[in-house]
C-alpha positions in Angstrom: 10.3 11.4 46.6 12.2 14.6 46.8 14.7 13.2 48.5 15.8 10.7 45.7 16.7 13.5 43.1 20.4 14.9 43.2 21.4 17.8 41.1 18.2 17.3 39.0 18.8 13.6 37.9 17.0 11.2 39.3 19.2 7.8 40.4 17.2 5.1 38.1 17.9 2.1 40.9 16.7 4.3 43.9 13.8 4.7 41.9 12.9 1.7 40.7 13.7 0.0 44.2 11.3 2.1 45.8 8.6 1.3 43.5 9.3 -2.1 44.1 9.6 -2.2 48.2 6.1 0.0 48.5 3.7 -2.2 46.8 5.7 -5.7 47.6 5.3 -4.5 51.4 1.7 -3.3 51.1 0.9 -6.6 49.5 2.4 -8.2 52.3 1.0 -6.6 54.9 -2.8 -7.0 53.2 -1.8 -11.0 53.2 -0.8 -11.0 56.8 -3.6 -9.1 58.2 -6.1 -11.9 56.1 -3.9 -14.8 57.8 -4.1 -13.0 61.2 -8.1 -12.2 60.7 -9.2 -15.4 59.0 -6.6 -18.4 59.4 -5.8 -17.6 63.0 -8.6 -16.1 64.7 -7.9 -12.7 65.7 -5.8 -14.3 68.2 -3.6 -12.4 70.0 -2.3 -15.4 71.1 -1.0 -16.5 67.7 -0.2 -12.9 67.0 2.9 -12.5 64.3 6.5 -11.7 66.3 9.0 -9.4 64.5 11.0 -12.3 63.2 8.2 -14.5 61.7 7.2 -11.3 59.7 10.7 -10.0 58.9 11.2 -13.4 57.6 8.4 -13.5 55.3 9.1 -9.6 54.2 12.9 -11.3 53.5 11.3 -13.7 51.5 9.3 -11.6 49.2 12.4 -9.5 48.5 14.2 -12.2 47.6 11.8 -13.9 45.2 11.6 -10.2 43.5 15.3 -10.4 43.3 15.7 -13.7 41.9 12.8 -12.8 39.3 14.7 -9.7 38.0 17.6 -11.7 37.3 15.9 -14.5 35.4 14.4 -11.3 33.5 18.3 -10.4 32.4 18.0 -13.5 30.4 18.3 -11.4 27.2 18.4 -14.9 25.1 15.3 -15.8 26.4 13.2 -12.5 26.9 14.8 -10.9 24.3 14.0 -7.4 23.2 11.7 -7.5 26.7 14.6 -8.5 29.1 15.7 -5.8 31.4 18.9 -4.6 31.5 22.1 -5.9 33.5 22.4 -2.6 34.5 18.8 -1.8 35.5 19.2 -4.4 37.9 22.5 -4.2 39.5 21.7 -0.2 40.3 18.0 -1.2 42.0 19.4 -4.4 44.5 23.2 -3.6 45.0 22.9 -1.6 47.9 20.6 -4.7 48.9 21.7 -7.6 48.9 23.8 -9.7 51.3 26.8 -11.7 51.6 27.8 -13.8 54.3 30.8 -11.4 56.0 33.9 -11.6 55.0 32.9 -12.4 51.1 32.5 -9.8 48.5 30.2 -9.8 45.6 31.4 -10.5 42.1 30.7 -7.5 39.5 28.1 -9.2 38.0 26.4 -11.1 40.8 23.5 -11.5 39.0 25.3 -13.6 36.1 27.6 -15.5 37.8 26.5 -19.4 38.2 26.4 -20.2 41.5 26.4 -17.1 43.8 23.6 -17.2 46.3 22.6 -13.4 47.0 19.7 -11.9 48.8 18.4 -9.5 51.1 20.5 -9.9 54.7 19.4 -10.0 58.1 20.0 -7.4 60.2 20.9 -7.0 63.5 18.4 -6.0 66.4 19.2 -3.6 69.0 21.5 -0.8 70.3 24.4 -1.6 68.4 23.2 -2.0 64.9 
């Protein structure tokens, strides 16, 4: 992870986002190759497409999102809630908006602001 210090500080969110994504993703990929192996067979026939999986990777992401901002609930958790700013520093580079719409400051407080990890778009001109 030498590549995540700069001028001997190491950025908290790039951090902690990484250790998020690696095991969320390992996990995932243990659950898909039991559904592959058990639920369908070995099939290659029924094998996973790109989309199906990126879809379900999309998915974990965003229930890990959606769980660290129910975790800023400082009236609720208290002493044990994470910090606004915790959060904001690990997904802000990650999460989506429909174009043309920018995120409010504090996305993760605001009432009624649906954010989550975007799509992205396949081939050359990405």
């Amino acid at each position: 992870m030498g590549g995540l210090v700069k001028n001997g500080a190491k950025p908290q969110g790039a951090n902690r986002a990484f250790q998020i994504l690696v095991p969320e993703t390992a996990f995932l990929i243990w659950k898909l190759r039991c559904e592959r192996r058990i639920e369908r067979n070995d099939d290659p026939e029924r094998a996973f497409n790109l989309d199906e999986v990126t879809g379900k990777w999309k998915a974990v992401m965003n229930e890990r999102l959606q769980q660290d901002r129910i975790l800023t609930n400082k009236e609720r958790f208290g002493p044990k809630a994470l910090e606004v700013n915790t959060v904001l520093e690990t997904w802000t580079g990650m999460v989506h908006r429909p174009e043309g719409e920018s995120l409010p400051d504090n996305w993760i407080k605001t009432p009624g602001v649906l954010v989550g990890i975007g799509s992205y778009r396949r081939g050359r001109n990405r």
